[in-house]
C-alpha positions in Angstrom: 72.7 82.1 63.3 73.6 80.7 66.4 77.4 81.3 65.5 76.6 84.7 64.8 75.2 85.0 68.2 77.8 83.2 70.1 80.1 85.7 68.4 78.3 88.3 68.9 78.3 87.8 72.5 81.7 87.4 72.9 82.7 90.6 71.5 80.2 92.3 74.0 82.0 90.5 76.6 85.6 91.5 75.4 84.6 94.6 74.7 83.1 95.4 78.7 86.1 93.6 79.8 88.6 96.1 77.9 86.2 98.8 79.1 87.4 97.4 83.1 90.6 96.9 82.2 91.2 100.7 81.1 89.6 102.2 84.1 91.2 99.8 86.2 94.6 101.2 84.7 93.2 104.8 84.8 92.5 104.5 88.3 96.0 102.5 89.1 97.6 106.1 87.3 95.9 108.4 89.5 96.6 106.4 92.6 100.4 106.4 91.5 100.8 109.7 91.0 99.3 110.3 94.0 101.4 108.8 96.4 104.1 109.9 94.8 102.7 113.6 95.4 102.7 112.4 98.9 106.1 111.0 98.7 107.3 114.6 97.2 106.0 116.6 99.9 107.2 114.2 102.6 110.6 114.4 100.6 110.6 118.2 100.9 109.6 117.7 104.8 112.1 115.9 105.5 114.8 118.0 104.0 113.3 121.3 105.8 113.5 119.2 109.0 117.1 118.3 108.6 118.2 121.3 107.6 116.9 122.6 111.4 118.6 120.0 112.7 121.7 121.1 111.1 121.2 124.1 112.5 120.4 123.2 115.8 123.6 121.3 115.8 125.6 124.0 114.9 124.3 126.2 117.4 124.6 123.7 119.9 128.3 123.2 118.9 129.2 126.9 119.1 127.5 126.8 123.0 129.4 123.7 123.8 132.8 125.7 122.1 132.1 128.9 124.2 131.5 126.8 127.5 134.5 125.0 127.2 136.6 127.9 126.8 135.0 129.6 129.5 134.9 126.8 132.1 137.8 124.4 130.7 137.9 122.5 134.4 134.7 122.0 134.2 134.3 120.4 130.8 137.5 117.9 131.9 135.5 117.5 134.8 131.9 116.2 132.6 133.7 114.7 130.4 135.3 112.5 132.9 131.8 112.0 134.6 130.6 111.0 131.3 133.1 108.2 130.4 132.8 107.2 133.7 129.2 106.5 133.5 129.4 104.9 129.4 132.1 102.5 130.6 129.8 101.2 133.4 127.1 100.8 131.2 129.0 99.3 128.3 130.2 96.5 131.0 126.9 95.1 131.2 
């Protein structure tokens, strides 16, 4: 009898503990597929904002074309100014 109850017991405790372990797994799903939700839409952020900044860039780059163009001894003279003031700093 005392077997019996020893076994008994035993299963019970397996059993609760299988119980655990599948919510415990359950709950580990959700939390994965959660944050990979979150990892999606910061994905699709990102992608957005780098696609303005691609933009921005090429906007920027036609300006800077135009500018040139228009004030050509000007632009020699920045970009002189420029590598003037790089060089300086790279020395230190």
């Amino acid at each position: 009898m005392k077997d019996q109850a020893t076994k008994s017991t035993v299963e019970d405790i397996a059993t609760r503990a299988r119980h655990r372990v599948d919510a415990a797994a359950d709950t580990i799903d959700e939390n994965i597929d959660d944050v990979a939700d979150r990892f999606a839409d910061i994905e699709a952020q990102l992608r957005v904002a780098g696609d303005r900044l691609i933009e921005s860039a090429k906007v920027l780059s036609a300006e800077a074309s135009k500018q040139t163009r228009l004030h050509p001894l000007a632009a020699v003279g920045i970009a002189f100014a420029a590598g003037v003031v790089v060089s300086k700093l790279l020395r230190r």
